[in-house]
C-alpha positions as CSV (number, residue, x, y, z in Angstrom):
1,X,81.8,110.1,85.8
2,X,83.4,109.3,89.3
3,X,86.1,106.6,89.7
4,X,84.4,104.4,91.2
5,X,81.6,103.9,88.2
6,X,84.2,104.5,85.6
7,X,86.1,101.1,88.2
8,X,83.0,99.5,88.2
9,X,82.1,99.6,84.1
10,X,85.5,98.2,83.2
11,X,85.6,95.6,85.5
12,X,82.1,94.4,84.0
13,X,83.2,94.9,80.0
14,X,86.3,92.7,81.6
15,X,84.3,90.1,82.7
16,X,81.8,90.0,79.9
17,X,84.8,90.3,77.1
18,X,86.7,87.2,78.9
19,X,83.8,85.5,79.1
20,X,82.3,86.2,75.8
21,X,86.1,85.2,74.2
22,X,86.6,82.6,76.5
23,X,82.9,81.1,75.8
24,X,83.3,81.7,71.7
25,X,86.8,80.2,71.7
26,X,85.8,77.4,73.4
27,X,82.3,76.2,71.3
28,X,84.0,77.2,68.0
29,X,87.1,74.9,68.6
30,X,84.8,72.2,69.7
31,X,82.8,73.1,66.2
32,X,86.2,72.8,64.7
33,X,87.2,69.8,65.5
34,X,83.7,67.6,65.2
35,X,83.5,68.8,61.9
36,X,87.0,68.0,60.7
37,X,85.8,64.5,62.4
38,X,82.7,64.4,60.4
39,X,84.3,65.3,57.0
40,X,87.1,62.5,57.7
41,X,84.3,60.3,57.9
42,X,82.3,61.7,54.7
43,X,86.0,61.2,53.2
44,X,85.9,57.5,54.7
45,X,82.7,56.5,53.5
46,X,83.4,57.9,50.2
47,X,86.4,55.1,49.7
48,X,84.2,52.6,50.7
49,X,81.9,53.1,48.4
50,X,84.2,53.3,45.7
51,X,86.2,50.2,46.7
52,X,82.0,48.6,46.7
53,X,81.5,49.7,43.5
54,X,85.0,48.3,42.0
55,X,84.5,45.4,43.4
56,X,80.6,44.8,42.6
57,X,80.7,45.6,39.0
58,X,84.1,43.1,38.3
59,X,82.2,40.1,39.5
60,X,80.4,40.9,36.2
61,X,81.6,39.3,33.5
62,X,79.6,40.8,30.3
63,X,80.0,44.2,29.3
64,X,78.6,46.9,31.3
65,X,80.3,49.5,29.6
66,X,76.5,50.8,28.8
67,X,75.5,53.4,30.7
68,X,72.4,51.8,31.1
69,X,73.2,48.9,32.5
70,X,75.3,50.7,35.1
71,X,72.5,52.2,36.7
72,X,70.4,48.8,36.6
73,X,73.5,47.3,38.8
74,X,74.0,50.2,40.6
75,X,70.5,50.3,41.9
76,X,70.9,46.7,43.1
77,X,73.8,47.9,45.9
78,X,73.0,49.3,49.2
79,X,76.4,50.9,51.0
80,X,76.0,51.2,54.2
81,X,77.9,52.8,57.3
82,X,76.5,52.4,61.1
83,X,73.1,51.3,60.3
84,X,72.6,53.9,57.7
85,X,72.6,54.3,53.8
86,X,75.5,56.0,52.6
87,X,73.9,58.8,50.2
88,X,75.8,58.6,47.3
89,X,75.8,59.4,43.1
90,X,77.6,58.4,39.9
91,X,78.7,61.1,37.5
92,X,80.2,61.1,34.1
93,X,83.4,62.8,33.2
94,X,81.5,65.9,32.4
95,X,79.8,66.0,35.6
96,X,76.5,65.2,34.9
97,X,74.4,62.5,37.4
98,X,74.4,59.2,36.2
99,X,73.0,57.7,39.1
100,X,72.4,59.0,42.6
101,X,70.7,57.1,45.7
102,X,69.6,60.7,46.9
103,X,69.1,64.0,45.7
104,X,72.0,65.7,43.7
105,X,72.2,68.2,41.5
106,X,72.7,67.4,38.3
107,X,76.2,70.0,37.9
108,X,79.1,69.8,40.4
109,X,81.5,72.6,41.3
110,X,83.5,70.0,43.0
111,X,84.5,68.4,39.5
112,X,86.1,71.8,38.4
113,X,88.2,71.9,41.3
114,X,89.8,68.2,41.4
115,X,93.3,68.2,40.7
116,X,96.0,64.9,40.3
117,X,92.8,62.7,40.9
118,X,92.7,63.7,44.8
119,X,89.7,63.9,46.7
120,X,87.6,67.0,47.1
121,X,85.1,68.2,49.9
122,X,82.7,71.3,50.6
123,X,80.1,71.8,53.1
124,X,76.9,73.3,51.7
125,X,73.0,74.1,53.6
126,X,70.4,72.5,52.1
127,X,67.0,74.1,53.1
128,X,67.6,73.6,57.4
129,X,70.1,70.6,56.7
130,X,74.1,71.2,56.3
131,X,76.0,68.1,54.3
132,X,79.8,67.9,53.3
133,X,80.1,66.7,50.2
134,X,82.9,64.8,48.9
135,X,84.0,63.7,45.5
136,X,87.0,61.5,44.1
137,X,87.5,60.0,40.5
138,X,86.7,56.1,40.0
139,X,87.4,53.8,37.3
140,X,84.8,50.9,36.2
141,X,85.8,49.1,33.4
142,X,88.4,51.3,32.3
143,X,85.4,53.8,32.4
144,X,86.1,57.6,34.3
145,X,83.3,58.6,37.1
146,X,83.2,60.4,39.7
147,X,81.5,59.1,43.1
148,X,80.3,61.5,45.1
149,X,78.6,61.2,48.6
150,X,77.0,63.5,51.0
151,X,77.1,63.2,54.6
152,X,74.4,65.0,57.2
153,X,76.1,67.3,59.7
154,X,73.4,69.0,60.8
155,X,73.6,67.7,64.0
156,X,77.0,69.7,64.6
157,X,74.9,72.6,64.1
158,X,72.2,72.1,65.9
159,X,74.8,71.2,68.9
160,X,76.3,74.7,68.6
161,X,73.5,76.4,68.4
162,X,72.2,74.5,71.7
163,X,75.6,75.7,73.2
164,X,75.5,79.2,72.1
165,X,71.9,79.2,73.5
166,X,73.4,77.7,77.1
167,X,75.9,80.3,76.8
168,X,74.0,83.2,76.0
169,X,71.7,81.9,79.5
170,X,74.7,81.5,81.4
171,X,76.0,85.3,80.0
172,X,72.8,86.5,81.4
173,X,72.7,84.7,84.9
174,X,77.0,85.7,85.2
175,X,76.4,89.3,84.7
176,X,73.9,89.0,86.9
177,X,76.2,88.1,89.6
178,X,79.0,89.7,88.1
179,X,77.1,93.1,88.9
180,X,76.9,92.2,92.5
181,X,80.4,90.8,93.0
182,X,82.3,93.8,90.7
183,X,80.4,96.4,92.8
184,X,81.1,95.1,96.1
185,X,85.3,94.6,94.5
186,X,84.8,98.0,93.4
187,X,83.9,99.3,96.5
188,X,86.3,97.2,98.4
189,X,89.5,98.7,96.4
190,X,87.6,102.3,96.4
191,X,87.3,102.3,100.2
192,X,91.3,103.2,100.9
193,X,90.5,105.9,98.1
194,X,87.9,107.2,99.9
195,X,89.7,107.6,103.1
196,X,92.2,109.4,101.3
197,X,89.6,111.9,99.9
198,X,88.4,112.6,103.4
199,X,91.8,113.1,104.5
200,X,92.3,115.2,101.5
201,X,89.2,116.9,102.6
202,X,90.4,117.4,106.4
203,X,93.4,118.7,105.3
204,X,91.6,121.7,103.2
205,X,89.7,122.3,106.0
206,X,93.0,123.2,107.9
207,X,93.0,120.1,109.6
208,X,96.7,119.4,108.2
209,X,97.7,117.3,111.0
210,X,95.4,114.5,110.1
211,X,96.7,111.3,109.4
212,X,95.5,107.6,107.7
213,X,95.6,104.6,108.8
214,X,97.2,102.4,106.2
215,X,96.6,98.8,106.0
216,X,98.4,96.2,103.2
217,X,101.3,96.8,101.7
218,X,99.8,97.9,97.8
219,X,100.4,100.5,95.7
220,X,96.9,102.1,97.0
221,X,98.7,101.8,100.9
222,X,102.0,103.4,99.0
223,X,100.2,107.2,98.4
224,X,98.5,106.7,101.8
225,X,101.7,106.4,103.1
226,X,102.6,109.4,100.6
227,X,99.4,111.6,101.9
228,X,100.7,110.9,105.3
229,X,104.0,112.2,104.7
230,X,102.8,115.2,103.1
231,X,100.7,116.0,105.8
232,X,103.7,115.8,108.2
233,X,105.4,118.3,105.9
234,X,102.5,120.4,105.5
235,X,102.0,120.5,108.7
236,X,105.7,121.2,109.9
237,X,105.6,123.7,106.8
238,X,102.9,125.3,108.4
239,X,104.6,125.6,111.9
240,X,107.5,126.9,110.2
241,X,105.1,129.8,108.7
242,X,103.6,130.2,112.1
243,X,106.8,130.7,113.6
244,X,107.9,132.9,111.0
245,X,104.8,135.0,111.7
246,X,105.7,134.5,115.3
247,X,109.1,135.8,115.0
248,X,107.8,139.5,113.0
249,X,105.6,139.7,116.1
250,X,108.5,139.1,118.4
251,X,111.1,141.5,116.8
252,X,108.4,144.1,116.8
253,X,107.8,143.5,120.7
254,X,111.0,143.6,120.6
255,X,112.2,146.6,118.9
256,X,109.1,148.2,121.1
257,X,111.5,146.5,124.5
258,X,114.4,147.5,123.1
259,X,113.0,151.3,122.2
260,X,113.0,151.2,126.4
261,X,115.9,151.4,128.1
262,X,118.2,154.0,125.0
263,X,115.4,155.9,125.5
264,X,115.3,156.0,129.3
265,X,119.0,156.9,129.3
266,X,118.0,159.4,126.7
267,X,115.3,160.6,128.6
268,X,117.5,160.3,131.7
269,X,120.3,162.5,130.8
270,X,117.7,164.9,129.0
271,X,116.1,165.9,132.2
272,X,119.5,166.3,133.6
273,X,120.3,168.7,130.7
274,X,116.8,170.8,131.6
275,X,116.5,170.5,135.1
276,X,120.4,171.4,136.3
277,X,122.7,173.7,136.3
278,X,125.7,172.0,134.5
279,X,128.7,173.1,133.8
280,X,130.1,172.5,130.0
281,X,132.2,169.6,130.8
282,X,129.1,167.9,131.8
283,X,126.7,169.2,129.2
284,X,129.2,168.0,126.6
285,X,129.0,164.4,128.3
286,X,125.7,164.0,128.7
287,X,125.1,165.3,125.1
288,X,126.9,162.8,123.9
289,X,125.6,160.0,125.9
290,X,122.7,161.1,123.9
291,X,123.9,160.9,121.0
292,X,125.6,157.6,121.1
293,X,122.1,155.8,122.6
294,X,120.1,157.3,119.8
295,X,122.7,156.1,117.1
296,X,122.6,152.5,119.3
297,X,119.2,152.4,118.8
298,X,119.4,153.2,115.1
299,X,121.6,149.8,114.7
300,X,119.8,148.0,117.1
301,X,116.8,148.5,115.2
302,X,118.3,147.1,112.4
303,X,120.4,144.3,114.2
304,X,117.3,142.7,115.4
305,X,115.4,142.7,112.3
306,X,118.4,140.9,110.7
307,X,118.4,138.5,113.8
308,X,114.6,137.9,114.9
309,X,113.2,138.2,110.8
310,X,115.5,137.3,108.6
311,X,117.1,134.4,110.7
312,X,120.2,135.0,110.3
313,X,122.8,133.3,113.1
314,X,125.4,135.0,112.9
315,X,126.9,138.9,113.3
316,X,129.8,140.9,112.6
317,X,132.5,140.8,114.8
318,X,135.1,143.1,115.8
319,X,137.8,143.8,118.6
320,X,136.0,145.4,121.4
321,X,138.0,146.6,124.7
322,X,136.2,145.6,127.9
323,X,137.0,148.4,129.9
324,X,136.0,150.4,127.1
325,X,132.7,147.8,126.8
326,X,131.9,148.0,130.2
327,X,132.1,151.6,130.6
328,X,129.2,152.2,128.6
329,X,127.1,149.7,130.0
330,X,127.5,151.2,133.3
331,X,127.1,154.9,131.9
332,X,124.0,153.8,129.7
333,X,122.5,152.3,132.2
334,X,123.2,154.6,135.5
335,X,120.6,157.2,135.2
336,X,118.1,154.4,135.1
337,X,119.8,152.9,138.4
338,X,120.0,155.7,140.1
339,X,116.0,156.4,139.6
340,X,115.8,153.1,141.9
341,X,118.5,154.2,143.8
342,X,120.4,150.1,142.9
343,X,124.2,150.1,143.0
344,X,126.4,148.8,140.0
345,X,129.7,147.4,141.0
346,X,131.8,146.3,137.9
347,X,135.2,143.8,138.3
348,X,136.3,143.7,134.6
349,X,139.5,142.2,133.8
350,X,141.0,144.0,131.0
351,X,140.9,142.1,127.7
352,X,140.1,142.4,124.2
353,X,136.6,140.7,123.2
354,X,135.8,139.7,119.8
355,X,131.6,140.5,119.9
356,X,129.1,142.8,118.0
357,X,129.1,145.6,120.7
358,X,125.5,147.2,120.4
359,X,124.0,143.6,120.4
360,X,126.5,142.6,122.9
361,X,125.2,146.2,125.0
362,X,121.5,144.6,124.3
363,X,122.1,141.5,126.2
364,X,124.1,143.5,129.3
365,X,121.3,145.9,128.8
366,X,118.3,143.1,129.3
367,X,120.6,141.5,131.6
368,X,120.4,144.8,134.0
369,X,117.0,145.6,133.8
370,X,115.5,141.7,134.5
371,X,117.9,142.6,137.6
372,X,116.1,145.7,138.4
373,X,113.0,144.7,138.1
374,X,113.9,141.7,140.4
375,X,115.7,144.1,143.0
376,X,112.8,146.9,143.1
377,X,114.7,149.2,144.9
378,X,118.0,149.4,147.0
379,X,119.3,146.9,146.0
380,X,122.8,145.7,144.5
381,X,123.8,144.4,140.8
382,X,127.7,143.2,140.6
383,X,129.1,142.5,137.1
384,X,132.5,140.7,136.3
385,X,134.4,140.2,133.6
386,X,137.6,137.3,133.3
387,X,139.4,134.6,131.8
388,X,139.0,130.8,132.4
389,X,139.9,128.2,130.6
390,X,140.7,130.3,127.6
391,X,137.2,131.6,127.5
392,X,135.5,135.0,128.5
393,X,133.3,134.5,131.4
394,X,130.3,137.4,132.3
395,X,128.6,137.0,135.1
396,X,126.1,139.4,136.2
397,X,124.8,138.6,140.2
398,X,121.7,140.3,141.7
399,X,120.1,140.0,145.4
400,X,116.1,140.2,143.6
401,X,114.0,137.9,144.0
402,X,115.0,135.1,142.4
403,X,113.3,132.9,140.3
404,X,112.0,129.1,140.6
405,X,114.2,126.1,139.9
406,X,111.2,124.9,137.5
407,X,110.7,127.7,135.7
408,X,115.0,128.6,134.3
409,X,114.5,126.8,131.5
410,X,111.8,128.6,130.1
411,X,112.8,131.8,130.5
412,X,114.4,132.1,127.2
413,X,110.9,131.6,125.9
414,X,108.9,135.0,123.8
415,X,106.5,136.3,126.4
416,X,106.8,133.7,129.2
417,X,107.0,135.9,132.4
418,X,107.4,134.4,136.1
419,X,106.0,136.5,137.7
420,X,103.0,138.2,134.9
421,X,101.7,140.9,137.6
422,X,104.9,142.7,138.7
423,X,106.8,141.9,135.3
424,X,103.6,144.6,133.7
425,X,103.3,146.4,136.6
426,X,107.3,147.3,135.5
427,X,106.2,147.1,131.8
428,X,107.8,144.4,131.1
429,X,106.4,142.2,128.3
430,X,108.5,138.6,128.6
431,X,110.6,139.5,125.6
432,X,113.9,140.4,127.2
433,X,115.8,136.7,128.1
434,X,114.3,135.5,124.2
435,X,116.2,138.6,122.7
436,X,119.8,138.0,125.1
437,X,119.1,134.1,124.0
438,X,119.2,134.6,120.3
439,X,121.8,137.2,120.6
440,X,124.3,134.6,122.6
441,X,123.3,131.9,119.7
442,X,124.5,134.1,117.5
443,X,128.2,135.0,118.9
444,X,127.9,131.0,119.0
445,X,128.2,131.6,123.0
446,X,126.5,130.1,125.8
447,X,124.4,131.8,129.1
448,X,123.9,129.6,132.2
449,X,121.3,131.0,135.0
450,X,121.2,129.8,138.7
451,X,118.8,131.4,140.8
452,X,118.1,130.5,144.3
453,X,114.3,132.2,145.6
454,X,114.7,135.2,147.9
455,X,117.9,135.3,147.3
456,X,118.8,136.3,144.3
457,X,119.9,135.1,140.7
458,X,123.3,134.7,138.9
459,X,123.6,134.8,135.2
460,X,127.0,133.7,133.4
461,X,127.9,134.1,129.7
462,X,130.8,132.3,128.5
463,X,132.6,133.7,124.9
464,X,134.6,130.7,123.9
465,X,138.1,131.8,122.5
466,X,137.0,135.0,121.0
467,X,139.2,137.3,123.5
468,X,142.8,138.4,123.4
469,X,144.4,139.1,126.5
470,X,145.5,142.8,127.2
């Protein structure tokens, strides 16, 4: 059964239980009370017939003690109470009717019950009429009877079964409007409820972004408010999982970038090895040069998972020399220079720089080839190192292109290219600033580019306090 019916039921046995209580309570207690009236007044009338009876039979002076002559007298009195004779009988000690006015049986239960001469009552149907009977002792001529009366209540019956009759109409003609007025309360406090099951509904349909529009201030308003918080959180949990998904795209257009430029250099000093005559000093060199970018790409591999996967934000650091450093950048990255034929000048003040070297290389590495790619061909690339204000400044300064004033900032962004035609035509894929960025977040350094159009671009990385000076 759906809320709303199982809403709309209760609400109805509500109504019709109050009423039904409310309506019993109220025609029963008004019962209650007339008939404690009544048999106050059965009690009443009893006493006066009594005191009547004492005081006829004294203003007879000869003997009456005869039973007969008791019911001769007694047939001569009339008692009556608000235009009406008082029903009313004489019994003997033992019970039996001496005389009676009225109909009485001729044994009485009451008798059995009287105790300390009090007065006794009970209220008995007689064919369709009810009367409350009441009995008390009496005393004529030293002689013991009982008097006992009976009064007509069958009007207080009649009465409530009038009311019950009124009420049972008015049940009839309340649930008839009741029906109307709980369904259209039901549906009044089920409408919120139902927005929130189509939001509920939106939001399994991947539409996790929707949100309710809350009106009152009610517990109902409270898990719309909830729903609508959850939905924020979904939905930023969601982003998150998108990025995440995102991010193992990147790092594998990134390991793909980053596959590039060892392997050029491996490529490059390959060829060198096959196509030349070198002597052994050289052959040893370039060898090794081999070697080391093939074991730089085995770390970088790993480096960047760690960075671009895993999210970690920070690296291992270590003492690095920068004439050490810079030396090979500049020998990794002359064969693929040379192919351009773009001069590297390097002005490195001697230091001591605490950095991660091969992710450190990467971002030079980038750096170098955003610069090529800007350049074309014979052009120039200048890279210096030195200290200011204890920090490590490394700029890198081409005459390329350049790149618009609106577009720096989102350079750093996973595939966003300036200019999309030559950056494929020189295989690039947008994915070289978004690897130097996270690398320089995670030495905890910062890279500032100013670029002017046409004339070229200057990038500056700034280690804070992780140098010693030579």
């Amino acid at each position: 059964m759906k809320f709303f019916w199982k809403l709309y039921f209760s609400l109805m046995i509500l109504l019709c239980s109050c009423f039904s209580i409310g309506s019993y309570i109220l025609i029963q207690g008004s019962f209650n009370n007339s008939l404690k009236r009544e048999m106050n007044t059965a009690y009443q009338e009893n006493s006066i017939i009594c005191s009547t009876l004492k005081n006829y039979t004294n203003w007879y002076e000869e003997d009456i003690e005869d039973i007969s002559r008791i019911q001769e007298l007694l047939a001569t009195v009339t008692v009556q109470s608000f235009d009406r004779n008082i029903m009313f009988c004489l019994r003997d000690k033992s019970g039996d009717v001496v005389f009676q006015n009225d109909h009485f049986s001729h044994s009485s239960s009451l008798i059995k019950n009287l105790k300390n001469n009090q007065k006794k009552s009970i209220l008995k149907k007689t064919s369709s009429k009810y009367y409350v009977y009441t009995i008390q002792p009496v005393s004529i001529r030293s002689n013991p009877f009982y008097i006992e009366n009976k009064y007509d209540v069958t009007s207080l019956f009649q009465t409530r079964s009038r009311q019950i009759q009124t009420y049972l109409k008015s049940t009839v003609v309340l649930l008839s409007l009741g029906m109307v007025l709980v369904y259209m309360i039901s549906s009044w406090l089920m409408k919120p409820i139902k927005r929130l099951s189509q939001g509920l509904k939106e939001v399994t349909q991947d539409n996790v972004y929707s949100q309710l529009e809350v009106t009152g201030d009610d517990e109902i308003a409270d898990v719309m408010n909830d729903f609508n918080s959850m939905s924020i959180h979904l939905s930023q949990t969601l982003d998150e999982l998108n990025e995440t998904i995102e991010k193992q795209k990147i790092f594998i257009g990134d390991f793909s970038h980053e596959l590039k430029t060892p392997l050029t250099s491996i490529i490059g000093y390959g060829d060198l090895i096959r196509s030349k005559k070198l002597s052994e000093e050289e052959l040893i060199l370039y060898s090794n040069a081999i070697v080391e970018e093939g074991k730089r790409l085995e770390k970088i591999s790993m480096k960047l998972m760690d960075l671009t996967v895993l999210k970690q934000d920070t690296c291992t650091m270590s003492p690095i020399p920068t004439t050490l450093f810079f030396d090979q950048i500049q020998q990794g990255m002359q064969p693929l220079l040379d192919q351009h034929h773009i001069t590297l000048t390097m002005d490195i003040s001697p230091s001591t720089i605490y950095m991660d070297s091969d992710l450190m290389k990467t971002v030079l590495y980038n750096l170098i080839d955003n610069s090529r790619k800007a350049i074309g061909s014979n052009g120039h690339i200048e890279i210096r190192g030195f200290i200011e204000d204890k920090n490590y400044h490394i700029t890198l300064t081409d005459n390329g292109c350049g790149i618009p004033k609106e577009e720096i900032d989102k350079l750093t962004q996973a595939f966003y290219m300036v200019d999309k035609s030559r950056s494929r035509k020189n295989g690039g894929a947008g994915l070289g600033l978004s690897i130097v960025d996270t690398i320089i977040k995670a030495h905890h350094a910062s890279m500032h580019i100013n670029s002017v159009v046409n004339q070229g671009t200057t990038i500056e990385i700034i280690l804070g306090g992780s140098y010693e000076t030579s």
